[in-house]
GUKEKE-689393 format. One line per field, with one value per residue (C-alpha): residue number from 1; residue in three letters; chain; x, z, y. Coordinates in nm, 2 decimals. Example, Ala and Ser with C-alpha at 12.3 -4.5 7.8 and 13.67 -1.06 7.14 Angstrom:
residues 2
num 1_2
residuo ALA_SER
cadena A_A
xx 1.23_1.37
zz 0.78_0.71
yy -0.45_-0.11
END
This chain:
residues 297
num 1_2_3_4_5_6_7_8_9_10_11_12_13_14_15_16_17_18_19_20_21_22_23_24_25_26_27_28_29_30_31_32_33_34_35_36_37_38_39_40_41_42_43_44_45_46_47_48_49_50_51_52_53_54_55_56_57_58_59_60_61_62_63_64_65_66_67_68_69_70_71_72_73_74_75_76_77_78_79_80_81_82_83_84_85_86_87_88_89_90_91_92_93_94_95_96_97_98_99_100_101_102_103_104_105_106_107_108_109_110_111_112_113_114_115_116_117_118_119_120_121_122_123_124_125_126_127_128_129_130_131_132_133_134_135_136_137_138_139_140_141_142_143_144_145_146_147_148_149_150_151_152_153_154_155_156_157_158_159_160_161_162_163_164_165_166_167_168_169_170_171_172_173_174_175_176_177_178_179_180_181_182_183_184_185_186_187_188_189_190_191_192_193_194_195_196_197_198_199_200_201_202_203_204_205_206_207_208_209_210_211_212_213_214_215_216_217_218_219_220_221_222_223_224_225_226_227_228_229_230_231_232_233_234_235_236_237_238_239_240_241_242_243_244_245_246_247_248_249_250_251_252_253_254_255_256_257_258_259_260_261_262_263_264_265_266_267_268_269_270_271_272_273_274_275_276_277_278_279_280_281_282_283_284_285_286_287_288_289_290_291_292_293_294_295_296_297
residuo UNK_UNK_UNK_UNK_UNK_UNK_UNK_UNK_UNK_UNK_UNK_UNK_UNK_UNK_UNK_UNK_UNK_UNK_UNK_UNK_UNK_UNK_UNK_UNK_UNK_UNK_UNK_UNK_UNK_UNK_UNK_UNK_UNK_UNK_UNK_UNK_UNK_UNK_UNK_UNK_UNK_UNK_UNK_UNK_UNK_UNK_UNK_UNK_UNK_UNK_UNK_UNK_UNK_UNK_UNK_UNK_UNK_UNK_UNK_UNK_UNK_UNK_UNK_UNK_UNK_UNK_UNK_UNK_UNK_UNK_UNK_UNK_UNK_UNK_UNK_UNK_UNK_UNK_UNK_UNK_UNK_UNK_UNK_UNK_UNK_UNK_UNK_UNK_UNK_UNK_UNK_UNK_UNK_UNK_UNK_UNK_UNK_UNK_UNK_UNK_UNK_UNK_UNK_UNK_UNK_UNK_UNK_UNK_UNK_UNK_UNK_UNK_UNK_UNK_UNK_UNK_UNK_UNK_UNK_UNK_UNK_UNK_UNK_UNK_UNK_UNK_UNK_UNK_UNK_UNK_UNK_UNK_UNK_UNK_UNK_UNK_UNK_UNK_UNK_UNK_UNK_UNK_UNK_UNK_UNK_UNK_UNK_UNK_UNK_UNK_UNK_UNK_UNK_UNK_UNK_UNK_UNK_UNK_UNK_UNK_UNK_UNK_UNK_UNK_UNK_UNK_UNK_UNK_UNK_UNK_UNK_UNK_UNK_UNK_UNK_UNK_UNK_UNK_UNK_UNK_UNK_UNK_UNK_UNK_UNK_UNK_UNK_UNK_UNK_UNK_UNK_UNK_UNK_UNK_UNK_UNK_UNK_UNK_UNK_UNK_UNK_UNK_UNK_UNK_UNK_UNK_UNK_UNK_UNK_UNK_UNK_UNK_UNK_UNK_UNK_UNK_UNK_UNK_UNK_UNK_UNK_UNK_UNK_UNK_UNK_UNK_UNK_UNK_UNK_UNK_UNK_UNK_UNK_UNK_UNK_UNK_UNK_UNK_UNK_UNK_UNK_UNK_UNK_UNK_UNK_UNK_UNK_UNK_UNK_UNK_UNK_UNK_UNK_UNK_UNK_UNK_UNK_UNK_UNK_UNK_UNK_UNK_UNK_UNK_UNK_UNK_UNK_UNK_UNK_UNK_UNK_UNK_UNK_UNK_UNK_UNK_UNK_UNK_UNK_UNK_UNK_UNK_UNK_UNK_UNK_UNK_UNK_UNK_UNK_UNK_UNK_UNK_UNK_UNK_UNK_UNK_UNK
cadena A_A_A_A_A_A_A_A_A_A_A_A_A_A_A_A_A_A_A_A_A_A_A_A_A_A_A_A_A_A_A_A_A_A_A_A_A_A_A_A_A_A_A_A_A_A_A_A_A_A_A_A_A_A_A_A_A_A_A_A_A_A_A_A_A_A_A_A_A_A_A_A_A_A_A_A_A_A_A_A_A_A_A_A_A_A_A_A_A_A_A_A_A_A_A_A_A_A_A_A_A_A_A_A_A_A_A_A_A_A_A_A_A_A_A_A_A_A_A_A_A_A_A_A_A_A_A_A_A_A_A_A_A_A_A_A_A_A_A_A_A_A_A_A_A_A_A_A_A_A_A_A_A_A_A_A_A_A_A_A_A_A_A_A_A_A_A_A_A_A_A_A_A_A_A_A_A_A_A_A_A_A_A_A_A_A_A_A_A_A_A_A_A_A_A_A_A_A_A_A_A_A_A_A_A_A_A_A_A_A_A_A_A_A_A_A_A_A_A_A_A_A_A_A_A_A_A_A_A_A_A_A_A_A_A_A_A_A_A_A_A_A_A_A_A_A_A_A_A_A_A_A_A_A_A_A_A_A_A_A_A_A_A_A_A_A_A_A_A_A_A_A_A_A_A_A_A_A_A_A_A_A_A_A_A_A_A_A_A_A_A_A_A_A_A_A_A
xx 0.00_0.26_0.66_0.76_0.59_0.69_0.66_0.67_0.76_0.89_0.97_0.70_0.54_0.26_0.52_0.68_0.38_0.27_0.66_0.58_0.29_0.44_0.73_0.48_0.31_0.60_0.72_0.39_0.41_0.80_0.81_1.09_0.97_1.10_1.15_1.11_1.12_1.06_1.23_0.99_1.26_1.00_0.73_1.08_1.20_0.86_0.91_1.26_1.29_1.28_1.60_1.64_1.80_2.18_2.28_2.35_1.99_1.90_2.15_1.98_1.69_1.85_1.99_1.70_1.55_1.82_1.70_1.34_1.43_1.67_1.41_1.15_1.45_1.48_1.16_1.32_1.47_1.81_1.63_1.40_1.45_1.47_1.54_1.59_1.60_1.52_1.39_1.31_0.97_0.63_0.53_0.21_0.33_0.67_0.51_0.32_0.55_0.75_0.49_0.52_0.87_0.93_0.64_0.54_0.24_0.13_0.14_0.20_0.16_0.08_-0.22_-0.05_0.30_0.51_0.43_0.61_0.95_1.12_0.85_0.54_0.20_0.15_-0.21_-0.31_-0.03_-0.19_-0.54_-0.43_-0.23_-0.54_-0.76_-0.52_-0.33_-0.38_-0.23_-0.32_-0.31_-0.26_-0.33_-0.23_-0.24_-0.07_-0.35_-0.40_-0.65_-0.44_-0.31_0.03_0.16_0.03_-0.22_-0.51_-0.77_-1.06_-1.10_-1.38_-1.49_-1.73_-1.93_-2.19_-2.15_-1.96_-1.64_-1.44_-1.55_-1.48_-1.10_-1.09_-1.21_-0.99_-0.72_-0.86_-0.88_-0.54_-0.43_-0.68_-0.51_-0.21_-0.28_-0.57_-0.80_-1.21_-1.39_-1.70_-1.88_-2.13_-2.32_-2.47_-2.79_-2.78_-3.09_-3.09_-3.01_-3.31_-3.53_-3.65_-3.62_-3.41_-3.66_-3.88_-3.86_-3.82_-4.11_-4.05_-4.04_-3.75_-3.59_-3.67_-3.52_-3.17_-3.20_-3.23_-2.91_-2.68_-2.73_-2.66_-2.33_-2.24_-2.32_-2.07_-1.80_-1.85_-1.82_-1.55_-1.40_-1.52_-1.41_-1.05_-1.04_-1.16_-1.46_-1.67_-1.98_-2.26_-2.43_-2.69_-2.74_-2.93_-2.77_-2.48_-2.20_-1.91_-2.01_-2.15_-1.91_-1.69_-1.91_-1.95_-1.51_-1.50_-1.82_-1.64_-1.28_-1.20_-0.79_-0.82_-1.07_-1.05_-1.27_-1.27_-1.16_-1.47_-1.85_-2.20_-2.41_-2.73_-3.07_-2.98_-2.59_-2.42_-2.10_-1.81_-1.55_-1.66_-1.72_-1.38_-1.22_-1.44_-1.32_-0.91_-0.96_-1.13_-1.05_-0.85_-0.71_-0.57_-0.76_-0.66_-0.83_-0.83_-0.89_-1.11_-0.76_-0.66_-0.74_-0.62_-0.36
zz 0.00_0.14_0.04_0.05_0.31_0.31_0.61_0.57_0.85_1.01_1.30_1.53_1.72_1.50_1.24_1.47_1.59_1.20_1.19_1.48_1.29_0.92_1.11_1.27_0.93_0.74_1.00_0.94_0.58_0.55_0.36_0.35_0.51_0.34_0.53_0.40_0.48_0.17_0.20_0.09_0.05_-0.14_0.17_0.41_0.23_0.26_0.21_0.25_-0.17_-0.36_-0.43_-0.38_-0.08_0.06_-0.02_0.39_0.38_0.23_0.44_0.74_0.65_0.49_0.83_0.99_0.75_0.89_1.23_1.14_1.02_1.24_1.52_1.39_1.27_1.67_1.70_1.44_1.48_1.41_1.21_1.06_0.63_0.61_0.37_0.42_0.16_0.21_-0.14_-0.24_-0.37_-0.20_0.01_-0.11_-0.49_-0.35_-0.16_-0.45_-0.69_-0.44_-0.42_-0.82_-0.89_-0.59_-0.66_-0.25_-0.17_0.12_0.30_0.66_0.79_1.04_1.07_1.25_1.27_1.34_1.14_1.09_0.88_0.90_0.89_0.59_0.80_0.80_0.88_0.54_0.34_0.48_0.41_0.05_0.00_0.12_-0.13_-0.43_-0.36_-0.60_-0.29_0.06_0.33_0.67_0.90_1.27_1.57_1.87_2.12_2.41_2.24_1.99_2.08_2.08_1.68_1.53_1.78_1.59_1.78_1.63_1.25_1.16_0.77_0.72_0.39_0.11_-0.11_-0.34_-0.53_-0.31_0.04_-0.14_-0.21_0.12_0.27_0.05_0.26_0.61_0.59_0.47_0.78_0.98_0.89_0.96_1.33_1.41_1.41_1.41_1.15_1.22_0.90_0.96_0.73_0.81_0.71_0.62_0.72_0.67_0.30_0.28_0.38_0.20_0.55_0.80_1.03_0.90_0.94_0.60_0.50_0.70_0.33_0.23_0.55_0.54_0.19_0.28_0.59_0.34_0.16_0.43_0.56_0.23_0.21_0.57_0.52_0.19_0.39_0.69_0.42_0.29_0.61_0.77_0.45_0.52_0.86_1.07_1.30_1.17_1.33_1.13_1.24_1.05_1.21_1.14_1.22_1.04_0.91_1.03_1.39_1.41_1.28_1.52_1.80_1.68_1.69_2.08_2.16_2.02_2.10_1.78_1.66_1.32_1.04_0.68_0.46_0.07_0.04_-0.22_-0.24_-0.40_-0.40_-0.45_-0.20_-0.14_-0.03_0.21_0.01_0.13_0.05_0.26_0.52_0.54_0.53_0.82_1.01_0.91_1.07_1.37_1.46_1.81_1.61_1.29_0.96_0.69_0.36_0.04_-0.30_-0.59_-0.75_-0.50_-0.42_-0.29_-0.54
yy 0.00_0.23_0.24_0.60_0.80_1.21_1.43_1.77_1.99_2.34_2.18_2.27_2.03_1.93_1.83_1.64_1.47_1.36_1.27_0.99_0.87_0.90_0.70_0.47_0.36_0.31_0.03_-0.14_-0.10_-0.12_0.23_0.50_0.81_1.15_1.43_1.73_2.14_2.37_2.76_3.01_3.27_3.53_3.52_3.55_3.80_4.02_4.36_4.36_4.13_4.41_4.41_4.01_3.87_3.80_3.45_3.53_3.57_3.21_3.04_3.15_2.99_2.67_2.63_2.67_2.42_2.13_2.23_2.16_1.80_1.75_1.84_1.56_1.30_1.28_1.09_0.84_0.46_0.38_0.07_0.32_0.39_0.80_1.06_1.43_1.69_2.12_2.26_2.60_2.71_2.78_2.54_2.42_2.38_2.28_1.97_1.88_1.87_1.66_1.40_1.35_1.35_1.09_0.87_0.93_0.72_0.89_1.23_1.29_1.64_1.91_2.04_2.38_2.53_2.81_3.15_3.48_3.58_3.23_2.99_2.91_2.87_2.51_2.48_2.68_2.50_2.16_2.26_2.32_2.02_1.84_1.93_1.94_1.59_1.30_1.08_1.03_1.28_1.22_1.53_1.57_1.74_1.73_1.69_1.49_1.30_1.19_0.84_0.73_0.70_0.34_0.27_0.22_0.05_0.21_0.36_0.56_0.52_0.81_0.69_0.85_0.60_0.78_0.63_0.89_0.72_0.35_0.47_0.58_0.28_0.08_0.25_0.23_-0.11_-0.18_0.01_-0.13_-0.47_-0.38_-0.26_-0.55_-0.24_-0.26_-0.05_0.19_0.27_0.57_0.76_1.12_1.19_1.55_1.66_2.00_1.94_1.74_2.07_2.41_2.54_2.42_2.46_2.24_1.85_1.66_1.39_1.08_0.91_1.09_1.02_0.65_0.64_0.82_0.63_0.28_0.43_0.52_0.15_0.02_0.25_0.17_-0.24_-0.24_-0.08_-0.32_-0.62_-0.56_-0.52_-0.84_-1.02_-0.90_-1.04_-0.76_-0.64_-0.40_-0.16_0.03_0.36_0.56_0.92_1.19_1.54_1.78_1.57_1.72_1.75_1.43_1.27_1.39_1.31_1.00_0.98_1.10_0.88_0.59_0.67_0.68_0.64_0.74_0.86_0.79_1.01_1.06_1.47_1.51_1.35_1.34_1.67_1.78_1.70_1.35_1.39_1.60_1.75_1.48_1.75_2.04_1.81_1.67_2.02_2.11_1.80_1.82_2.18_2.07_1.70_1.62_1.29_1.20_1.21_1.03_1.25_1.03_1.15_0.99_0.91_0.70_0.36_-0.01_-0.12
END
């Protein structure tokens, strides 16, 4: 599934954090994790590039690019495969581009970093990278309800049905395999989508029928899961996605969710792709976003 893993990081303690985890998954999957810090000399530079900076200038910040890895390369195993590399460029583009001329299979990163003269903001460049990668994002926090790197008890697999949440299950499974993890399916029934007015309650038909749907989504997802070996839970709620989903996540102590980055639209879907934006942004745990592109080889 996995062999080259990249971490991007400005050495804040985010970074280092998706560093434990990238590290983490790439024992399981026996991958070589890339580390990597991109220099945006033109946002350092600010108003003082004009004229172009001092080599001095770029030095600084190249060493203050080792420092960065070097900062997260502490969390690493002596047995552990790793590469390091500091690139120049914007960071979003730079990361990217990264991904394509490596052939990196998987994303770890940050969901917040440092900010100001010497450092990109990670938590936009993340955001971004999110919705524009063709591979696997992992995003993560450094909260105390994140669990120790690699212990995946519980995956959450939210699901609309959509070819975007099979890729992504594809993938939580894989990991769930790999850590003996049980998977929740749970689909969201959006129903203030399913109203003119959000104050008004939807027809009990059309709830039955989205009801019908989600359990189908939910039951495919919890088949394949049990076919691989694994335990695997259902759930059908009513509500707004996002939040419930990650109610459902602290309800259930979840480890990890796996989410497709984009979805069906319209009256009978919630929009996958604004709902997983909502929930890299605001999730306590790691969220593994997984584009339409990208599925179980």
């Amino acid at each position: 599934m996995y062999d080259t893993i990249l971490v991007p990081t400005d050495g804040s303690e985010h970074a280092v954090r998706a560093c434990e985890h990238g590290l983490a998954l790439s024992r399981r999957f026996d991958a070589t994790v890339h580390l990597l810090n991109v220099i945006d000399v033109t946002a350092a530079g600010g108003i003082f590039d004009a004229g172009g900076v001092s080599r001095e200038f770029v030095e600084r910040l190249e060493e203050e690019g080792s420092n960065a890895i070097e900062t997260v390369e502490a969390v690493a195993e002596e047995t552990d495969s790793i590469h390091t590399e500091i690139i120049e460029g914007k960071p979003s583009e730079a990361i990217l581009e990264y991904v394509d001329e490596n052939g990196i299979d998987l994303l770890s990163m940050g969901t917040h970093g440092r900010s100001g003269i010497n450092r990109y903001i990670t938590g936009s460049v993340t955001e971004r990278v999110v919705r524009l990668s063709d591979v696997p994002v992992l995003t993560v926090r450094a909260t105390e309800q994140n669990t120790p790197a690699g212990s995946y008890d519980e995956i959450l697999v939210p699901t609309d049905g959509s070819e975007p949440a099979t890729a992504a299950m594809d993938h939580g499974i894989a990991i769930a395999q790999e850590a003996g993890a049980r998977i929740h399916a749970v689909n969201v029934v959006d129903v203030s989508s399913l109203a003119a007015n959000p104050n008004v309650t939807p027809p009990t038909e059309l709830l039955d029928q989205f009801r019908s749907q989600g359990e189908s989504a939910t039951e495919a997802i919890a088949t394949r899961a049990r076919e691989a070996g694994l335990d695997a839970v259902t759930s059908v709620r009513e509500g707004i996605p996002s939040s419930d989903l990650l109610q459902y996540a602290r309800e259930n102590e979840i480890d990890l969710i796996a989410m497709g980055t984009h979805g069906r639209t319209g009256l009978e879907r919630y929009v996958l792709g604004s709902t997983t934006e909502r929930i890299v942004r605001e999730s306590e745990i790691p969220v593994l976003s997984v584009s339409p592109q990208q599925s179980k080889d």
